[in-house]
C-alpha positions as MATLAB code, in Angstrom:
seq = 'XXXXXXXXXXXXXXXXXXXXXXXXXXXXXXXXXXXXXXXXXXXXXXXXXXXXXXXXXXXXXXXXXXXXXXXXXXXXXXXXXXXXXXXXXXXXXXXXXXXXXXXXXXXXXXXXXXXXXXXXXXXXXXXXXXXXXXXXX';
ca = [
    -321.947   45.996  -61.686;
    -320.267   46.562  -65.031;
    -317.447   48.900  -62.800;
    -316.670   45.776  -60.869;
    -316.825   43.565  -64.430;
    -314.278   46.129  -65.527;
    -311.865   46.400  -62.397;
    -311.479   42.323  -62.375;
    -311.083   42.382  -66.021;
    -308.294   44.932  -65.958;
    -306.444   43.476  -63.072;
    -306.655   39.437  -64.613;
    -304.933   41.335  -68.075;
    -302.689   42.737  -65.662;
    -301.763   39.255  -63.874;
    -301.344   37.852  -67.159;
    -299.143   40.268  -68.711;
    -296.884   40.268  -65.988;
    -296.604   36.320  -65.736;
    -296.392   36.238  -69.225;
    -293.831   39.147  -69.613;
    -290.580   36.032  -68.403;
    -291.787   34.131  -71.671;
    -289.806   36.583  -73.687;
    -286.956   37.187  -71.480;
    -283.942   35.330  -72.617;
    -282.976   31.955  -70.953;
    -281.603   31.627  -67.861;
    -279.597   28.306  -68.111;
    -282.012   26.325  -66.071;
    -282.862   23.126  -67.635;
    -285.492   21.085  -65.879;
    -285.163   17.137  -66.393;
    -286.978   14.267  -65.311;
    -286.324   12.920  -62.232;
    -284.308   10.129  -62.039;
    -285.212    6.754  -61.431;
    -283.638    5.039  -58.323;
    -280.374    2.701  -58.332;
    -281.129   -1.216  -58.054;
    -278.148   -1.157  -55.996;
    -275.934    1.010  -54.002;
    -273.055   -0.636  -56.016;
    -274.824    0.443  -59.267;
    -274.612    3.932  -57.749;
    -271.019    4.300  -56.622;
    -269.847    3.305  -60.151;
    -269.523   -0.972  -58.869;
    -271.893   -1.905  -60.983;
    -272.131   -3.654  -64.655;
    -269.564   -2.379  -66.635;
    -270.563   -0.796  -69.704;
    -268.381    0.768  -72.592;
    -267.467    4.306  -71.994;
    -268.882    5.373  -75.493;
    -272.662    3.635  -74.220;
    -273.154    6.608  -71.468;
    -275.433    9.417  -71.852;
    -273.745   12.586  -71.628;
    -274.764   14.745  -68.982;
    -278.161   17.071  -69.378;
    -275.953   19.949  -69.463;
    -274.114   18.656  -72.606;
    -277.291   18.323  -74.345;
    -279.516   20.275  -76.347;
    -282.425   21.180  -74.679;
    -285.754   20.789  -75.609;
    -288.822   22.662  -75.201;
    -292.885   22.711  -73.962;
    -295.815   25.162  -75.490;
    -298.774   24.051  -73.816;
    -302.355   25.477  -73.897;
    -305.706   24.421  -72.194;
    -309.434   25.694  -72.131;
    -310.205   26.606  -69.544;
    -306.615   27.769  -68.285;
    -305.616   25.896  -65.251;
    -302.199   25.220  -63.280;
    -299.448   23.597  -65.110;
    -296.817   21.644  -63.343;
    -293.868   19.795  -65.286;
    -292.610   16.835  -63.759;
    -294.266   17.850  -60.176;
    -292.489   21.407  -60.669;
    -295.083   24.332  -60.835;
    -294.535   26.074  -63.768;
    -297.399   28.892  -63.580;
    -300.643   28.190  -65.283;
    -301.441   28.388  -68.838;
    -300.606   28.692  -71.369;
    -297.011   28.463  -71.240;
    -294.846   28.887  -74.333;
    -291.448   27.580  -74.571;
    -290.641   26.174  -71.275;
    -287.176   24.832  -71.489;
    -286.852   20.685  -70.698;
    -283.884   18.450  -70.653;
    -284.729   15.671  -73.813;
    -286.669   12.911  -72.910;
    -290.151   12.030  -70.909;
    -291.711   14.260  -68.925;
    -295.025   14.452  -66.766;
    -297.318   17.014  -67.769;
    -300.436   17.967  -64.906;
    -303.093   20.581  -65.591;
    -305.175   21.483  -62.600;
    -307.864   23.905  -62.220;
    -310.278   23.602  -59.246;
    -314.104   22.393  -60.638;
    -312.422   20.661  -63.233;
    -311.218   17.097  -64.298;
    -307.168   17.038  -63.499;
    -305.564   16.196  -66.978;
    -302.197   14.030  -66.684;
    -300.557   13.333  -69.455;
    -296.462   12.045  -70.775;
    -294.471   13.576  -73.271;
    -291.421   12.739  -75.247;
    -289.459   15.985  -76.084;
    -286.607   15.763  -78.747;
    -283.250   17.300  -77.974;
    -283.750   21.612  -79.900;
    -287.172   20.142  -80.581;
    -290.616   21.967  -79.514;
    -293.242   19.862  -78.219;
    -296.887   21.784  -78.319;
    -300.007   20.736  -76.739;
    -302.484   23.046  -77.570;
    -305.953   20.942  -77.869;
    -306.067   20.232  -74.171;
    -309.542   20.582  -72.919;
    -310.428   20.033  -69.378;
    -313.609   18.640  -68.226;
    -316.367   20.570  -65.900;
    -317.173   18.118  -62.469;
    -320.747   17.584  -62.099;
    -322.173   16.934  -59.061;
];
């Protein structure tokens, strides 16, 4: 019994090291960004719509600094950032586009936890009190 206690021990520290080991590689470029809300018009979307001063625009995601997501949960569970699987937690320093973003923790025989965020442009955001509810039956 306490060989088998050992052998899943051993090979969970191994799962997490391994998913963990891409926290401390160096970042790729990838920015992940909420997902856009639809035009009110297709003339809106080819560029027809109300005209606005070209200083007014947003500048691309790319232009921008990016921001950035540390979450934590007990018990761990599945982490997905706006509907993107991220891996489970916790997740340090998961690099976001500035803005809103939809945070989901899953773990099966638990309550799912949904929550928003606001993440400022080079600023951290870290949710680390996150507890998730047992289901009773």
């Amino acid at each position: 019994m306490a060989a088998c206690i050992g052998v899943a021990l051993i090979v969970t520290g191994v799962a997490l090291l391994s998913s963990g080991a891409r926290v401390w590689q160096s970042d790729d470029g990838r920015i992940w960004g909420p997902i856009a809300p639809a035009p009110s018009s297709i003339a809106e979307a080819s560029g027809g719509g109300p005209t606005t001063h070209p200083r007014s625009r947003v500048a691309p995601a790319a232009n921008r600094l990016a921001g950035y997501l540390s979450v934590n949960s007990s018990p761990w569970a599945a982490l997905s950032v706006d509907g993107r699987v991220v891996g489970t937690t916790p997740q340090v320093r998961i690099r976001v586009t500035p803005g809103r973003h939809h945070l989901l923790l899953v773990r099966v025989g638990f309550q799912t936890h949904s929550t928003w965020v606001s993440v400022p442009a080079g600023g951290t955001v870290r949710l680390t009190d996150i507890t998730l509810a047992a289901i009773t039956r």
